[in-house]
Structure formats: structure tokens, C-alpha cells
ROTORBA-276007 format. One line per 4 residues: their letters; for each residue x, y, z of C-alpha. Coordinates in nm, 4 decimals. Layout:
BEGIN
a> X:Y:Z  ...;
***
This chain:
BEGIN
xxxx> 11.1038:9.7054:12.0545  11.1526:9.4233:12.2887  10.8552:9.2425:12.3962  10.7686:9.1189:12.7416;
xxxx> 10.4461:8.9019:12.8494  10.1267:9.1532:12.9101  9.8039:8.9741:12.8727  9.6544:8.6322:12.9132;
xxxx> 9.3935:8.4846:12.7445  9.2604:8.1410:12.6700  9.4269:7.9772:12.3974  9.1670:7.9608:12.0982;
xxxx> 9.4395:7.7199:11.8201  9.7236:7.5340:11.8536  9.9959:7.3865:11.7003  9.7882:7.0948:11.6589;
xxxx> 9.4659:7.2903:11.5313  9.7134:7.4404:11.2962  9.8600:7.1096:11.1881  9.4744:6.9869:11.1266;
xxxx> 9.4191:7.3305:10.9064  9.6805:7.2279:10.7218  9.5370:6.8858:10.5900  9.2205:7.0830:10.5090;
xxxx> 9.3314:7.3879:10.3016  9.6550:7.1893:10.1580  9.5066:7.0297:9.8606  9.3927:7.4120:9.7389;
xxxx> 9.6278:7.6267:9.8203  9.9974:7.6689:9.6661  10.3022:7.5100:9.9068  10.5001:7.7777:9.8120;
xxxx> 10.8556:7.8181:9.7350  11.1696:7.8857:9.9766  11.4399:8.0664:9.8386  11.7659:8.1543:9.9070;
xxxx> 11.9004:8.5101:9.7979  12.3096:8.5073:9.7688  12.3013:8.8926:9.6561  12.0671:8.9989:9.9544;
xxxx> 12.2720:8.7565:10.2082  12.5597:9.0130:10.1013  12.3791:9.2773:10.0957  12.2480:9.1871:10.4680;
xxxx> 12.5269:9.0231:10.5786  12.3218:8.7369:10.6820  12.1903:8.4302:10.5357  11.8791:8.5663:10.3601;
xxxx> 11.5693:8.3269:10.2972  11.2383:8.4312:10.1100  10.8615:8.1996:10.1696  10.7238:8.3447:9.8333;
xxxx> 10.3816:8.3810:9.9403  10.3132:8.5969:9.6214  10.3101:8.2674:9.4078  9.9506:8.1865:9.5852;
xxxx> 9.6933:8.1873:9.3529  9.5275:8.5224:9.4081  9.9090:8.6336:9.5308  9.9118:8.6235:9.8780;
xxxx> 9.8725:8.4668:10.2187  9.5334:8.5739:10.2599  9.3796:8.2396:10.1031  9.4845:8.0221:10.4076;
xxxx> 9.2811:8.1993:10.6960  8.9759:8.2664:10.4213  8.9635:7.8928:10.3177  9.0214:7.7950:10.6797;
xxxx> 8.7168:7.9970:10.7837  8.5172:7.8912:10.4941  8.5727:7.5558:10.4670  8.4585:7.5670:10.9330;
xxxx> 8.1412:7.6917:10.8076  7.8313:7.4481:10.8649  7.5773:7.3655:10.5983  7.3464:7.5976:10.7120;
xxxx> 7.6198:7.8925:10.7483  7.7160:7.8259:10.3855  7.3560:7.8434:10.2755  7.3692:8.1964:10.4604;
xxxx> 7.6231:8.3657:10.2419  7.9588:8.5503:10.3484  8.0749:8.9022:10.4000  8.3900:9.0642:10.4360;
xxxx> 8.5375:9.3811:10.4359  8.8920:9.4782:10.2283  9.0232:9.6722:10.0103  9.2600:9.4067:9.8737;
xxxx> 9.4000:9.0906:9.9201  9.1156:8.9756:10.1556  8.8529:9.0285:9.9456  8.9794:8.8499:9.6754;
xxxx> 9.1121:8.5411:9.8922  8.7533:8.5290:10.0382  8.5708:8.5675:9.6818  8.8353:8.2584:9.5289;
xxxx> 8.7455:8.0366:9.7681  8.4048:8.1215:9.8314  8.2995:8.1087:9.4937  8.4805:7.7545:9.4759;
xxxx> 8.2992:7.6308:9.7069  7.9377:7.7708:9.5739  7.9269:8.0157:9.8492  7.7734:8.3680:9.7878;
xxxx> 7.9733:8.6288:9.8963  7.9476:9.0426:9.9347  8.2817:9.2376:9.9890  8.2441:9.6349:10.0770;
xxxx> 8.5405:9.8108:9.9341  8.6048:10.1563:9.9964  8.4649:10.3860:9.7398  8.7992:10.5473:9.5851;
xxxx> 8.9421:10.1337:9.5825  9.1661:10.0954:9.3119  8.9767:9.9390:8.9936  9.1987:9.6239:8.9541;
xxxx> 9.0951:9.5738:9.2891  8.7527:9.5377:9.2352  8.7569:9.3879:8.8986  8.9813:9.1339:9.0360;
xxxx> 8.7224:9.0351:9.3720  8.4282:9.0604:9.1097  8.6080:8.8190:8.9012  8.6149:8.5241:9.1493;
xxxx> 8.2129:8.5844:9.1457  8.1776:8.8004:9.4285  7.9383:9.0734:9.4511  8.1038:9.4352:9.5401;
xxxx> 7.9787:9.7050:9.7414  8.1381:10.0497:9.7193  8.0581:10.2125:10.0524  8.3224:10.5101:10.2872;
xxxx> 8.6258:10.6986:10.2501  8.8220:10.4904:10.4140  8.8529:10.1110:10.5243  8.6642:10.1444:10.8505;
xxxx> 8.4046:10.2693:10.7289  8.3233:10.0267:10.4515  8.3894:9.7868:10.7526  8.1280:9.9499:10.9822;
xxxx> 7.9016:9.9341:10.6983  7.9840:9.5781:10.6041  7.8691:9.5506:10.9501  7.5170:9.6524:10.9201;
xxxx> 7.5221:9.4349:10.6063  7.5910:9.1402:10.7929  7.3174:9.1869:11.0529  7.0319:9.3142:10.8091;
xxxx> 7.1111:8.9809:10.5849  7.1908:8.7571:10.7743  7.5025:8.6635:10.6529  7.8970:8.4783:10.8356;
xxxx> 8.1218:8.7641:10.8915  8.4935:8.6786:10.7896  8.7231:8.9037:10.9299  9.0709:8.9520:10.7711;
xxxx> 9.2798:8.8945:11.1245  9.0515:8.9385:11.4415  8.8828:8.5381:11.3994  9.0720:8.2426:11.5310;
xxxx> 9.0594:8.0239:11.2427  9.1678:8.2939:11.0107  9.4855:8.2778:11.2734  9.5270:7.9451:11.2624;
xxxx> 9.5099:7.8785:10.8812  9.7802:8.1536:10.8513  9.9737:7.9934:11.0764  9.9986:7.6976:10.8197;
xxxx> 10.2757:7.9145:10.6508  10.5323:7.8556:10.9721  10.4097:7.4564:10.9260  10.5484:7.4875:10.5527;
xxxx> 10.8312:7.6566:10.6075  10.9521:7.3998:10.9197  10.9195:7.1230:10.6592  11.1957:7.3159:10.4383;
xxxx> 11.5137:7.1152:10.4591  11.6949:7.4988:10.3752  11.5025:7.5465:10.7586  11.6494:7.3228:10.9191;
xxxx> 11.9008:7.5739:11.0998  11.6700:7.8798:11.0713  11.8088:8.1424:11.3570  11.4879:8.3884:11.2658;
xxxx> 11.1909:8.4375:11.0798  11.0516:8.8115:10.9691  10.6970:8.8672:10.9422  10.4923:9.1589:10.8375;
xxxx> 10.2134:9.2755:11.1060  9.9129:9.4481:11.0620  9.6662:9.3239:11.2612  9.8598:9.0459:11.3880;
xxxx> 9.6539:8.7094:11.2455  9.9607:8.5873:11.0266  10.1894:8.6489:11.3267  10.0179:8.4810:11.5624;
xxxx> 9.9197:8.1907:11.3838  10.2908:8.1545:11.2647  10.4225:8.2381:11.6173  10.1953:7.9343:11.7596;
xxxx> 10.3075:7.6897:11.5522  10.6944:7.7563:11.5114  10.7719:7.8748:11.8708  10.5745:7.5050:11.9903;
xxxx> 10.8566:7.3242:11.7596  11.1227:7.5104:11.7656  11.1024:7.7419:12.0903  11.4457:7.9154:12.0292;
xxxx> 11.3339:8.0418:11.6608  11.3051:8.4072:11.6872  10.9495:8.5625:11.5959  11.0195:8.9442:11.4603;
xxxx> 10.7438:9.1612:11.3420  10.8110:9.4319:11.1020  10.5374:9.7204:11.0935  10.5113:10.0382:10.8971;
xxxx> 10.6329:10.3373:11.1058  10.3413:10.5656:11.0517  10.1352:10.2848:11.1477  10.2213:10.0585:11.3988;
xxxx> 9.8977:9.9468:11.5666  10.0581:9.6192:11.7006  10.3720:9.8089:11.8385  10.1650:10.1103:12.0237;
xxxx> 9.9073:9.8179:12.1645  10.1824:9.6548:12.2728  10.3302:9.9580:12.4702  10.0423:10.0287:12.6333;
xxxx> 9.9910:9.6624:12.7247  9.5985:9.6653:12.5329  9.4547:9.7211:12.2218  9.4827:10.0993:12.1408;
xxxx> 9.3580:10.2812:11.8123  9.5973:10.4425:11.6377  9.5543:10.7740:11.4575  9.5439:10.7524:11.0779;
xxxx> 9.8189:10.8135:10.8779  9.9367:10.8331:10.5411  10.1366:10.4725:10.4579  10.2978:10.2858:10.1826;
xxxx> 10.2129:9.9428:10.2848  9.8315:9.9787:10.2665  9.8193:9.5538:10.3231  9.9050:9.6593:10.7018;
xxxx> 9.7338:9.9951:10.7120  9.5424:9.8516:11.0365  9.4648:10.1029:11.3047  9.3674:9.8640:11.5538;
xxxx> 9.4839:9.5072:11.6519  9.3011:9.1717:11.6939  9.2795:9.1565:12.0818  9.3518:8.7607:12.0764;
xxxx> 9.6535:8.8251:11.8389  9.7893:9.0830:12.0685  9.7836:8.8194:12.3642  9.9571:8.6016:12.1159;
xxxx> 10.1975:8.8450:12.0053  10.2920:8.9439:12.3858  10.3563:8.5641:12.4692  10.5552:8.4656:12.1858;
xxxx> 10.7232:8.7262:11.9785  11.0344:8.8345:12.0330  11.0238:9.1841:11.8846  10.8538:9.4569:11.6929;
xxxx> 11.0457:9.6552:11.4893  10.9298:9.9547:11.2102  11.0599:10.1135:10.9102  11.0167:10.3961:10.7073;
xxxx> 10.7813:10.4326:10.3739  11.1448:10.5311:10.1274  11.2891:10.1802:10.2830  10.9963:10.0356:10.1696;
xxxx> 11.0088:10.1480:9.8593  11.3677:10.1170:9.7899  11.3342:9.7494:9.9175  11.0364:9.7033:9.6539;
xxxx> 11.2950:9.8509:9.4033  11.5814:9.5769:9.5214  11.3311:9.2926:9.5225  11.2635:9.3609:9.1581;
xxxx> 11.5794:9.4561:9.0053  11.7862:9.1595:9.2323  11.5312:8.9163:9.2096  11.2928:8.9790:8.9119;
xxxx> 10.9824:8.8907:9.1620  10.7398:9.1594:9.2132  10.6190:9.1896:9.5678  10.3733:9.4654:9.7178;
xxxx> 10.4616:9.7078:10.0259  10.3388:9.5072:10.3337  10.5489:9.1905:10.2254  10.8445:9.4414:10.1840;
xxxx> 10.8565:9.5397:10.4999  11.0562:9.2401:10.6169  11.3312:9.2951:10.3922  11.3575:9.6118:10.4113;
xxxx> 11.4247:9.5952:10.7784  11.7410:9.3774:10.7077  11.8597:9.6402:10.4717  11.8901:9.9230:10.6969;
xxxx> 12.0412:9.7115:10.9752  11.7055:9.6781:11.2134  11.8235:9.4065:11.3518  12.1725:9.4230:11.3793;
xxxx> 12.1481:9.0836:11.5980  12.1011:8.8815:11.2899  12.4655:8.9625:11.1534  12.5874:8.5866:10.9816;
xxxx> 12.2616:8.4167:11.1025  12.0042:8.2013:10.8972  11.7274:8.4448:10.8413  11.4228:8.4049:10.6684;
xxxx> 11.1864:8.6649:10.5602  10.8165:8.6116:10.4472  10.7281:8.8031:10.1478  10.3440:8.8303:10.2182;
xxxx> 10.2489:8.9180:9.8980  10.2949:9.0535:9.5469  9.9496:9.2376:9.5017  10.0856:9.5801:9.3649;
xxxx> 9.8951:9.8431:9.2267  10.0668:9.8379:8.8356  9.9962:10.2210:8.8594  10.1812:10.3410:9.1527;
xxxx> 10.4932:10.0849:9.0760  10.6343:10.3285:8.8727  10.6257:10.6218:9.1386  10.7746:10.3382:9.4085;
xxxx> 11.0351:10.2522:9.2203  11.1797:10.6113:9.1422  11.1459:10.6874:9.5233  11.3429:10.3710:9.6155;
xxxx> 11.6228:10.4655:9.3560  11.5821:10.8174:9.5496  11.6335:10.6483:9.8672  11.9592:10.4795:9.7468;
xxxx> 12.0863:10.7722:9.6050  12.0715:10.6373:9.2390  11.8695:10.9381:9.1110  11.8468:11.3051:9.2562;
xxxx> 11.7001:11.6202:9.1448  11.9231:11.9598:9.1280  11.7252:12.2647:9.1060  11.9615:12.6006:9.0254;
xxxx> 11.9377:12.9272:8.8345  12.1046:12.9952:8.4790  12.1679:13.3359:8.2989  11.8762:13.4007:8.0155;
xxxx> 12.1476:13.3634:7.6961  12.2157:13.1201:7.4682  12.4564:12.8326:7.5930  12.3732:12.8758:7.9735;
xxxx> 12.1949:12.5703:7.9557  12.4707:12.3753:7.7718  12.7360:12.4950:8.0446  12.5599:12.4044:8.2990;
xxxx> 12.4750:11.9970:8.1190  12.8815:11.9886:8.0515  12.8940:11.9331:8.4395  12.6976:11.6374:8.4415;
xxxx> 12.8621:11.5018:8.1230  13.2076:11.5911:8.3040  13.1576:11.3585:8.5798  12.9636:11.0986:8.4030;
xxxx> 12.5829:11.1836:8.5648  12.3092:11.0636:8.3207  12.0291:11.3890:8.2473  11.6773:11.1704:8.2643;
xxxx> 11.5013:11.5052:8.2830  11.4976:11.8751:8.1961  11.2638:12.1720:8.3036  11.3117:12.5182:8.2347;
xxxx> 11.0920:12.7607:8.5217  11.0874:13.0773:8.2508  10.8085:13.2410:8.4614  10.9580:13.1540:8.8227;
xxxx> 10.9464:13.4317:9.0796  11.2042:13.2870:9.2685  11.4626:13.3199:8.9673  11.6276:13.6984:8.9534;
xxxx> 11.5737:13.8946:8.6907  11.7733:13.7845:8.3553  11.7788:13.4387:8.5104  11.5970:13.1247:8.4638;
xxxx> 11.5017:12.8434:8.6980  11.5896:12.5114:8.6218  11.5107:12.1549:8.7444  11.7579:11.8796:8.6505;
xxxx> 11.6962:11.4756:8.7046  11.9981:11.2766:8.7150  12.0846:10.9216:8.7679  12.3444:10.8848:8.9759;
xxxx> 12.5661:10.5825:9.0977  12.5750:10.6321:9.4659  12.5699:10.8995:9.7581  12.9526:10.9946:9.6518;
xxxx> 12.9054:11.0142:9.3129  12.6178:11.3253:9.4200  12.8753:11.4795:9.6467  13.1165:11.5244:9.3676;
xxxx> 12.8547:11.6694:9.2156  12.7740:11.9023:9.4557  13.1216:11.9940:9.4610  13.1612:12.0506:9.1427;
xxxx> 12.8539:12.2855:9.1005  12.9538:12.4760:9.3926  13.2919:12.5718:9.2243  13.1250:12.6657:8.9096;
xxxx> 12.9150:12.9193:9.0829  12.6078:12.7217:9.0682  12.3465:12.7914:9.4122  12.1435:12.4390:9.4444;
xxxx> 11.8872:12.2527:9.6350  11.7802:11.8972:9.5985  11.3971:11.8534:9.6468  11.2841:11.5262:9.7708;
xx> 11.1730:11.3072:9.4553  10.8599:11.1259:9.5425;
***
């Protein structure tokens, strides 16, 4: 989606406000590393760059706009306390910082909130609240919190000098000699604070750097506002990058956005996943959904533009539930065709079963997986239902498979593996 100019609004950071963030929050935060990725650059067929924002300390970008915000504060603000909403990486940027800085702090989390979630916020020292089904509602309570104690609200994205201290990460990755000929720069969006704040600060050096965000598909708050040229709320939907599950934009960072980025662009939740797969296997580094976004837009040719340019995607964060990696990573090898489920019928004798397997063997498809459906109703009678997981080498490797069944009198379908 190409972007055009919509809104005005007064400037509330700058490059140089960013600049000045910087020399506060630098001497606690991680400069972290550039990298250069020869297999993706093939892959891509661009020059492919990763800002490794998962090597922060509580593994992710968060920390810059919390400590920014935190370390504005007055005395008497401070003596007040803090309170934030999130389900993940906010809460525990906010709660590291805070507690470093003998600040009290309260996060509401959503009540279903993974457990490492909380234990790891209630580890930095803050104190958890368990409130809602969902995200905005364990905001709108954080809400009456805030009011009935009297306490500073820090917002993940909608606050200015949350903005601007993620917009330190486009100051880094400027003073990268690798940079130095950067053509692009891919950023996740949510609600649009790490955008912006980048946007501000690289477009004012480098005004010919293209700004691309990368949203989720099935939630694409920043795109839809952007369409209708104001902040719109977006019907929930299920997502995989939960980091930028945000149904409604910062109103600020959509002005931003409007002014400065050069386009939105989405992807699907399987490219997602299949990019989390390629991060991992490629480049040992674990990264969660919302920073994979970015790459997984180069990987199914998003931005065909970029073809042999110097592209650089930030990897947001590495904050993945250990429990759902699993799941992610056999619907990425789905995705690249690497693993597929047959399903079929087989004659109730002995040996059925073995002809069947000699296909697989004949044409050199691993069996990960075997499931006979005795009491099936879809099977005929003196039949059998079977389910068959296989690990494949590519998309023609399954058609010869196909092929091969087909001859052999096999009927088959090929469920989605999720």
C-alpha cells in the first residue's frame, strides 16, 4: 500500500529529541548487533541486513520507549508509581527498568496470559494484575487503576517519548558502517511508536531511505487507519504475531506514519511462521512473530522493488512462547512444503498398510507419523482410514507423490497441518 500525506499535526520529537534520548537510555540498554545474512540475501535476492533487537536485555525493543518515559518522569511522578498495560514485552521492559530505578510498578495482564509471561514481569519486581479476556480490557481496567491510585500511565506506543526512545534504534543503525549504503529499512507496525520514532530520525538524515511497514494481515490497524485517512478500530481477529495484535493506532504515530513512510505492506500468519522456521534453522537466532514479519515479507516477494538493493530488516524481538514454537515451526515447514499430511483409505487385511508405506519408501518420503481411523464413518465398509505425515523435500517432491498414489489406486486429500 502506497502512502500519501493525510493528516497534520504538531510535531511532538525530533531527530534531535531522539538524538538527546539516546545519551539518556544508552548507558542501559544493549547497542545491538547488525548482521548480514548471505543465505537470506540469496534467498531474497537482495542484500539482507538484521538490527537484532532480541539481544536486549528483556529481548526486545520495548526497553527504549519504557526507559525513555521513565527516566522523563519528575521526582514527584516517580514517588507516584507506574502502570502499564501488556501482555508481553511491555510489561516486562517497563518492570526492568522501573524496578532499576526504585520505581513501583503494576502491570494488568490479561487473565488467560501465558505464565512465562507473568513470571517473567513479576521477576523484574513488578506487581501483576490479572484482569479481561482480552488486551483491551485489562487496558480499560488498567485505566481505572491509574485514576483510583494515582499512578503515571505508560503506554506501549500512543506517548511521545515512548516514540522517540524507539526511534533511538534508526540512530544505531545510521552509525553502522554495513549502513552506510542502506536502500531500505523494514519495520514491524502495530501501533506505530517504533515506526514513527525510527521514521523521524532516519528520513531527517537520510531522506531517500525507504521507511516500509510490515503488518499482520488479519490485523492491520495502521494500514486500514491509513485508508481511511484517521484512526479506525479494527475488528478482532485471530493472529500469529500477538506483539502487533493492536486494533487501534496511536493518532500522533499515524500523522507520522502518513508523512514519512513510504509503504505498508501485510503478510499472512503461515509466512510468518515459515519465516520463524527459516530464522531458526538459517540463523540459529530465535525471534518471535511480530519481529518476523519483516522477513517474511522479503520471502514471498512483497516488495519486489528491493530486488539487488541493501535492505535491512529489524527483528523486533525474540520473546516466543517456548510452548507454541513447536506448533510454529511444523506450520512453517507446512508452508514450504517440507512436510504434508495424506489422508486415504486401505483394505482391512494384513499388508494393506505395508503397500501403501512402500510408496513413500519408493520415492524417498520420510513417515514422521501414522494413524489408523478403525472406527471412521467416512471409510467404506472393509476399509480403514488412514492419516500419514511425511517430510517432504519440496512442492515437487509432493506432486510425485501425488502421482504416484493416484496410479496405485489410492483416493487422497491433504488437510492443512497447523
Amino acid at each position: 500500500m502506497a502512502i500519501k500525506p493525510l493528516l497534520q499535526t504538531e510535531k511532538q520529537y525530533s531527530s534531535n529529541s531522539i538524538s538527546a534520548a539516546y545519551q539518556r537510555i544508552k548507558p542501559y540498554i544493549v547497542n545491538t548487533p547488525v548482521t548480514f545474512s548471505a543465505t537470506f540475501s540469496d534467498i531474497c535476492g537482495c542484500q539482507v541486513f538484521f538490527k537484532l533487537e532480541n539481544q536486549q536485555m528483556t529481548g526486545s525493543f520495548k526497553e527504549r520507549g519504557a526507559l525513555n518515559k521513565l527516566l522523563s518522569l519528575s521526582a514527584t511522578e516517580r514517588k507516584q508509581g507506574v502502570i502499564a498495560a501488556s501482555a508481553g514485552n511491555h510489561a516486562q521492559a517497563v518492570a526492568y527498568h522501573a524496578n532499576r530505578l526504585g520505581i513501583a510498578t503494576k502491570i494488568v495482564m490479561p487473565q488467560h496470559s501465558p505464565l512465562i509471561k507473568i513470571q517473567s514481569t513479576e521477576h523484574w519486581g513488578a506487581e501483576v494484575v490479572l484482569s479481561g479476556e482480552t488486551l483491551e480490557q485489562a487496558f480499560l481496567y488498567s485505566q481505572q487503576i491509574m485514576h483510583q491510585e494515582n499512578q503515571i500511565y505508560i503506554h506501549p506506543f500512543d506517548d511521545a517519548r515512548v516514540a522517540e526512545g524507539q526511534g533511538t534504534l534508526g540512530l544505531e543503525i545510521l552509525q553502522e558502517p554495513c549502513c552506510e549504503s542502506l536502500d531500505a529499512i523494514l519495520v514491524p507496525v502495530g501501533g506505530g511508536g517504533l515506526i514513527s520514532g525510527l521514521a523521524t530520525f532516519t528520513k531527517h538524515h537520510k531522506p531517500n531511505l525507504k521507511i516500509i511497514g510490515i503488518e499482520e494481515s488479519s490485523v492491520n490497524a495502521m494500514s486500514t487507519s491509513m485508508a481511511a485517512g484517521k484512526v479506525t478500530t479494527i475488528k478482532p481477529q485471530p493472529m500469529l504475531a500477538d506483539g502487533i495484535a493492536v486494533r487501534r493506532v496511536g493518532a500522533n504515530n499515524l500523522a507520522v506514519v502518513a508523512e514519512l513512510v513510504d509503504e505498508l505492506v501485510s503478510v499472512s500468519s503461515d509466512e510468518i511462521a515459515n519465516a520463524i522456521m527459516l530464522m531458526l534453522e538459517i540463523e540459529k537466532s530465535v525471534i518471535e512473530a511480530s519481529a518476523a514479519v519483516t522477513i517474511a515479507a522479503l520471502l514471498n516477494h512483497r516488495l519486489p522493488q528491493l530486488a539487488g538493493k541493501n535492505v535491512l530488516c529489524v527483528i523486533s524481538g525474540g520473546n516466543i512462547d517456548v510452548n507454541m514454537l513447536s506448533k510454529i515451526i511444523t506450520r512453517g515447514l507446512s508452508f514450504d512444503q517440507r512436510i504434508i499430511q495424506f489422508d486415504t483409505t486401505i483394505d482391512d487385511h494384513p499388508g494393506a498398510l505395508e503397500k501403501l508405506l512402500a510408496v513413500f519408501r519408493e520415492l524417498g518420503a520420510n513417515v514422521l507419523e501414522v494413524f489408523h481411523h478403525r472406527f471412521s464413518a467416512a471409510a467404506p465398509v472393509g476399509h480403514i482410514g488412514v492419516s500419514i505425515t511425511l517430510e517432504t523435500r519440496n512442492g515437487a517432491h509432493i506432486k510425485q507423490l501425488k502421482q504416484l498414489l493416484y496410479k496405485r489406486g489410492y483416493q487422497i486429500s491433504t488437510p492443512t497441518i497447523s
